[in-house]
C-alpha positions in Angstrom: 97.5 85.2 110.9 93.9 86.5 110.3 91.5 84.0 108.5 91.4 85.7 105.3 95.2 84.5 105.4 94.4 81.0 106.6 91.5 80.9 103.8 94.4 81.8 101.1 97.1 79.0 102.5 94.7 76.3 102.6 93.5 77.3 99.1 96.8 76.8 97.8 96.8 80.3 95.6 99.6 82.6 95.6 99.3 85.3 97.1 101.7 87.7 99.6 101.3 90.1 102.3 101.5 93.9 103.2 101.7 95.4 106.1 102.4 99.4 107.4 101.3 101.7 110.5 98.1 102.3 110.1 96.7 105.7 111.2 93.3 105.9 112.8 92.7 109.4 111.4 92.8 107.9 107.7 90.4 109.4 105.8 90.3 106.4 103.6 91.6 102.8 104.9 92.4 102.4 101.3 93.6 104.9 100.2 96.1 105.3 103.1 97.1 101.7 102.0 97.9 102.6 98.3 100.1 105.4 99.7 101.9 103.9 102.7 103.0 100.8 100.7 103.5 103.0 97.4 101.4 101.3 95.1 99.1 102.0 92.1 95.5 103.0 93.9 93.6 101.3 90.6 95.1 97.9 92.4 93.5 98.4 95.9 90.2 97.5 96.3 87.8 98.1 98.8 85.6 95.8 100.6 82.3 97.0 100.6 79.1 95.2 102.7 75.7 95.9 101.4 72.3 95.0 102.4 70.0 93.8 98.9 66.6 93.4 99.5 67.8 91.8 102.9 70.4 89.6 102.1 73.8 90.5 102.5 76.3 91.3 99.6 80.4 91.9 99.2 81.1 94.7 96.7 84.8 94.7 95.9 85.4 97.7 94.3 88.7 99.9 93.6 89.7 102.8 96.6 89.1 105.7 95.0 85.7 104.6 93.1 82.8 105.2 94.4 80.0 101.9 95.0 76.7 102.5 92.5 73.8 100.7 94.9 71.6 100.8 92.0 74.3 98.5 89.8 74.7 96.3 92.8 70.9 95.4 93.0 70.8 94.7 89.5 74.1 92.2 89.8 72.6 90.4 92.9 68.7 90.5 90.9 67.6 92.3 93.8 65.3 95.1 93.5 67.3 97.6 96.2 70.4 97.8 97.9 72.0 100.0 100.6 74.9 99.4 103.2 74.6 97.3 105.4 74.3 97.5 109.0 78.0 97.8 110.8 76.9 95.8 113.5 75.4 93.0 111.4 78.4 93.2 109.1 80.7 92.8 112.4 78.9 89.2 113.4 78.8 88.1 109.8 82.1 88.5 108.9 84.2 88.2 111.8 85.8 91.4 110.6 85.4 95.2 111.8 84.8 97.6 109.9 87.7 99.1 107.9 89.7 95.6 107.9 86.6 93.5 106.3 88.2 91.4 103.5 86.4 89.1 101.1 88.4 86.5 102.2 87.8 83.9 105.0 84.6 85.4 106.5 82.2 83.7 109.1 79.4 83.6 106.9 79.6 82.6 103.3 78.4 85.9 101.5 77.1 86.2 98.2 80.4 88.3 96.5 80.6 91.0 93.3 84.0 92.1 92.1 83.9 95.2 90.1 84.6 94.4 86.0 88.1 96.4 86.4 89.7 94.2 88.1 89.7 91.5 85.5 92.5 93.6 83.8 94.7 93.8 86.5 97.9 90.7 87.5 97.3 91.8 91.2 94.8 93.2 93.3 94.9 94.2 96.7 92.2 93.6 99.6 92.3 94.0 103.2 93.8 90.7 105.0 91.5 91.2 107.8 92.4 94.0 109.7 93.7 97.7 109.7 96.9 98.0 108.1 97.5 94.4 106.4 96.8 94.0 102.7 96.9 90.8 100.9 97.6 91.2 97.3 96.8 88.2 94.6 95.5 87.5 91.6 91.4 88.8 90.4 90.8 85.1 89.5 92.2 83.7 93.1 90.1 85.7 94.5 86.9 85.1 92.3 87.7 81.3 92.7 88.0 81.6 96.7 84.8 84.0 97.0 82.5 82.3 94.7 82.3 85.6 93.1 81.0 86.9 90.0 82.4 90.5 88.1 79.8 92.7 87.5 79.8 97.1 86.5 79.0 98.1 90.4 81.1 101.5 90.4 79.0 104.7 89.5 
């Protein structure tokens, strides 16, 4: 069990889990994800840490997109944004990097979910480590993150 599994049970959504070999060559954690359980990449999303104006942010934005930094200021009113520190993400999430999911994080962070995935039954996010996806609903997910959807993909 990884906390962003514990943070979904004691929530009470539905939700269900994936799991396959990941390979630490991967080009793209998500990517390999969408092909190694052989599902739609426009329903895996990426978790994304970003550093605006010194306070840290969640993009969650679909694999094969790429994050605009410019959009994500703008959705968190902050005047710039760029990643964020690996290290600092590491001891605010409880998560390394490549398995950070939105869900059950050490730290509270303030949370953007890109627009798409309002149109989507199920979306897929890292459970918290390499190789285990957990796949619910946009609105579980908005409702467990405190998030708000906002156009962050360039």
């Amino acid at each position: 069990m990884t906390p962003a599994i514990n943070a979904a049970k004691r929530a009470n959504v539905e939700f269900s889990t994936l799991s396959y070999a990941h390979d630490p060559q991967a080009a793209s954690y998500g990517l390999e994800a969408a092909q190694k359980l052989n599902i739609d990449p426009q329903s895996v999303y990426k978790t994304l840490v970003t550093d605006c104006d010194g306070q840290l942010v969640v993009a969650i934005i679909p694999v094969a997109e790429k994050l605009s930094l410019k959009q994500v200021a703008k959705a968190a009113k902050a005047k710039k944004a760029s990643m964020a520190d690996p290290a600092l993400v590491a001891k605010k999430t409880g998560y390394v990097m490549g398995g950070v999911s939105p869900l059950g994080q050490k730290s509270r962070l303030t949370t953007i979910i890109a627009n798409q995935a309002q149109t989507l039954v199920t979306m897929h996010v890292s459970a918290g480590k390499r190789g285990l996806e957990i796949a619910l609903a946009p609105q579980s997910l908005q409702q467990l993150t405190q998030a708000t959807f906002a156009d962050i993909c360039a």
